[in-house]
C-alpha positions as CSV (number, residue, x, y, z in Angstrom):
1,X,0.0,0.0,0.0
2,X,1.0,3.0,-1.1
3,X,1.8,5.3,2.0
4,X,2.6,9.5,2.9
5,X,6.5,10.1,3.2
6,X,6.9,9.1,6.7
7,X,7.9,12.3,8.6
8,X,10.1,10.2,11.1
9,X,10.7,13.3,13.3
10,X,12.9,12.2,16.3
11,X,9.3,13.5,18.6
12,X,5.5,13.6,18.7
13,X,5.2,17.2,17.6
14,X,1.2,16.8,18.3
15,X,2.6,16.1,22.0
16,X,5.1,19.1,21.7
17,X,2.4,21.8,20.9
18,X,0.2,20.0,23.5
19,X,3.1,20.7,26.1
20,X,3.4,24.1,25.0
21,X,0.3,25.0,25.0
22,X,-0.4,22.9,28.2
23,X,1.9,26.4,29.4
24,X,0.3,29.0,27.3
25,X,-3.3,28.7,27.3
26,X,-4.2,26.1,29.7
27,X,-5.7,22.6,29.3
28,X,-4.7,21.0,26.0
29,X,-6.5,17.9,25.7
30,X,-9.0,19.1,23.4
31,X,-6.1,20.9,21.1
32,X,-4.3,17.6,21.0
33,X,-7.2,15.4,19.9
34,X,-8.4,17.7,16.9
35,X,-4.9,18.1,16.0
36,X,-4.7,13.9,16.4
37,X,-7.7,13.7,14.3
38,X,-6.7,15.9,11.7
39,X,-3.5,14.7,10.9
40,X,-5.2,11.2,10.7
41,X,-7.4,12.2,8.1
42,X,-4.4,13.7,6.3
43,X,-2.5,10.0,6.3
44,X,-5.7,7.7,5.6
45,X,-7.3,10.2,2.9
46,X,-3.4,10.3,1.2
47,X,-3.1,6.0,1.8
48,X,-6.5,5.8,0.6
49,X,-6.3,8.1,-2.7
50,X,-3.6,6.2,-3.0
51,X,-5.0,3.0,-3.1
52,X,-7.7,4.2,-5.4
53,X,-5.6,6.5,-8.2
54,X,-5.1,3.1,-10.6
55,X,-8.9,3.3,-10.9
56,X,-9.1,7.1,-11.5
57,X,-11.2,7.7,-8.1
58,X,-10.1,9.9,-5.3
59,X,-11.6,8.5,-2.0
60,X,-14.8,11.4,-2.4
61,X,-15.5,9.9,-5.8
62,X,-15.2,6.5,-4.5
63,X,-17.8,7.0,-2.0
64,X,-20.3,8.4,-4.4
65,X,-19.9,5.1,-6.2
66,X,-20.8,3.4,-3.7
67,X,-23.5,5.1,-2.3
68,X,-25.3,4.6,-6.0
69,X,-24.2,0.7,-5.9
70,X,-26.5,0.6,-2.5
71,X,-29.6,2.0,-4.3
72,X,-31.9,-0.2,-5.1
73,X,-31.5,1.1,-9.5
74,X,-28.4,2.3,-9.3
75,X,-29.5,5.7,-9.9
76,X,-30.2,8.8,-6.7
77,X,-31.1,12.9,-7.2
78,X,-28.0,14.7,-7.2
79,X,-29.7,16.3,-4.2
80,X,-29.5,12.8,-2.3
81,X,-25.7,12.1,-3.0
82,X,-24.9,15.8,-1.3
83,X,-27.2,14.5,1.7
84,X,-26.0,11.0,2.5
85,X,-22.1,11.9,2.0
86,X,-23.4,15.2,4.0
87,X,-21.7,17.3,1.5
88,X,-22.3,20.4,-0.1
89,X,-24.4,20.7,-4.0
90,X,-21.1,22.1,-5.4
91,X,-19.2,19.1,-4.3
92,X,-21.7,16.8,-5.6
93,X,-21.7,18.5,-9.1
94,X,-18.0,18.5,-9.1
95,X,-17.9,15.0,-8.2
96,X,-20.5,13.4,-10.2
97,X,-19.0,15.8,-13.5
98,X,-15.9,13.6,-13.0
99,X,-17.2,10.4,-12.5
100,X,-19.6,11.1,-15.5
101,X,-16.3,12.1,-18.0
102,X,-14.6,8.7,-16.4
103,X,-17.7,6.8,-17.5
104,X,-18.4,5.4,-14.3
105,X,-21.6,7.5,-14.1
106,X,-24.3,9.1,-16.4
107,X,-26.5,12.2,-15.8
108,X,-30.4,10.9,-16.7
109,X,-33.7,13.7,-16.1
110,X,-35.6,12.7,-12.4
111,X,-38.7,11.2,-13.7
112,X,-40.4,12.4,-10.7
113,X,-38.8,16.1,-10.9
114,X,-38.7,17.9,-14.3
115,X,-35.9,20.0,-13.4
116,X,-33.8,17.5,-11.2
117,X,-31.3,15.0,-12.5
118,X,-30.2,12.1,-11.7
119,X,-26.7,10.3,-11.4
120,X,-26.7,6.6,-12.8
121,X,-23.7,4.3,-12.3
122,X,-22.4,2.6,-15.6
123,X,-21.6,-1.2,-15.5
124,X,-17.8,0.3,-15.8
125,X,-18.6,2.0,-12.7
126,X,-19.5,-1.4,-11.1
127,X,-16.4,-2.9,-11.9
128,X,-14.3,-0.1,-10.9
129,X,-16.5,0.0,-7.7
130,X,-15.8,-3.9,-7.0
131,X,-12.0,-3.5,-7.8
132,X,-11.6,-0.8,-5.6
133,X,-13.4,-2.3,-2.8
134,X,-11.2,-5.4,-3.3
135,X,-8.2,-3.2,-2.4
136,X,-9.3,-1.3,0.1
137,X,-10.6,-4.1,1.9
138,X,-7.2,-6.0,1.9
139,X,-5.5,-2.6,3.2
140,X,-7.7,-2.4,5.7
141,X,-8.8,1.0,4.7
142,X,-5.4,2.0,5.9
143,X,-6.1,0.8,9.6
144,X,-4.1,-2.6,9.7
145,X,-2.7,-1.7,13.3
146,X,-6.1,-1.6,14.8
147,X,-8.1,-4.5,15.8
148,X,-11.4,-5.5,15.4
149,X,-12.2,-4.0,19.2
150,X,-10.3,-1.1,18.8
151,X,-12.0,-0.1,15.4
152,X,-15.3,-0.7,16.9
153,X,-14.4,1.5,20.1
154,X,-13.1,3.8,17.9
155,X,-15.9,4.1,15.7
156,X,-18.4,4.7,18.7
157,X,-16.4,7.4,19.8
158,X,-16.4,9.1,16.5
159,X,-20.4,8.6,16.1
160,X,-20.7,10.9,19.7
161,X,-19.2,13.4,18.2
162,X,-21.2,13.1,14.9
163,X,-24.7,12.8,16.8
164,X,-23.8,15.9,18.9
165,X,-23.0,17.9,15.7
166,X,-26.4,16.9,14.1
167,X,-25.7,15.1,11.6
168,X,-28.4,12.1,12.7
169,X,-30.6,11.3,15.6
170,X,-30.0,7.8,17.5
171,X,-32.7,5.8,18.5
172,X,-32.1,3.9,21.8
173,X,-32.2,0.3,19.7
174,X,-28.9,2.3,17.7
175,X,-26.9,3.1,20.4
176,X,-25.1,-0.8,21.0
177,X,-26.0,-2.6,17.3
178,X,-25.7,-0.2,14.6
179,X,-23.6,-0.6,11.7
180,X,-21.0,-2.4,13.4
């Protein structure tokens, strides 16, 4: 798997700023975890764009993909794809416009809305879909040093932080068998 240039600095320098700011400002717990976070989303989105270049995907484009291969035609609203990968119209457009010139989607009118259109993934798309998966799945999505306990720990962590910033309500049968 393809990785980021390690940085093998002889220190944690998310530990460093935490220290120093430990001095400055006060408590830094907070500081360091956002900081944590961010730079782990700057390693997995690089390992995972990575991963996904030979098929012409970045990991955004990837997850559109996907999303269409779990409707039940194949086929959403534009609309919808911002909504379920919570991101904005713009980003949407911009990705479906380069799926659609890759030939792993097509644009089709929303039968039910005269001015709204529809994203359609191509039988290319499927196969570049199934590939991709293939090689994701045997990186791990770029999470090999965690186990099974630690990534479901992990990801329960994460999904307080997503609840609390409103991006979905959880019913009380949610909470201990969701996804995971």
């Amino acid at each position: 798997m393809s990785t980021p240039k390690p940085l093998n600095l002889p220190f944690d320098p998310i530990d460093r700023a935490a220290q120093t700011w430990r001095a400055r400002f006060g408590p830094a717990s907070a500081m360091a975890a956002v900081t944590s976070i961010m730079r782990a989303h700057q390693i997995l989105l690089s390992q995972l764009d990575s991963l996904l270049k030979p098929y012409d995907l970045t990991f955004a484009r990837y997850e559109a993909l996907v999303l269409l291969t779990f409707s039940r035609t194949g086929a959403l609203p534009l609309s919808k794809i911002g909504e379920r990968l919570m991101v904005h119209p713009t980003s949407v457009t911009n990705t479906v416009d380069r799926l659609e010139r890759s030939g792993l989607v097509r644009r089709l009118p929303n039968p039910r809305d005269g001015r709204g259109v529809l994203a359609e993934i191509t039988d290319a798309g499927r196969d570049a879909v199934r590939q991709a998966t293939d090689d994701l799945m045997a990186a791990d999505f770029g999470l090999t040093m965690y186990d099974e306990d630690e990534l479901r720990r992990m990801f329960d962590q994460l999904r307080t932080l997503r609840v609390a910033a409103g991006d979905f309500t959880m019913r009380q049968d949610e909470e201990h068998g969701g996804l995971l």
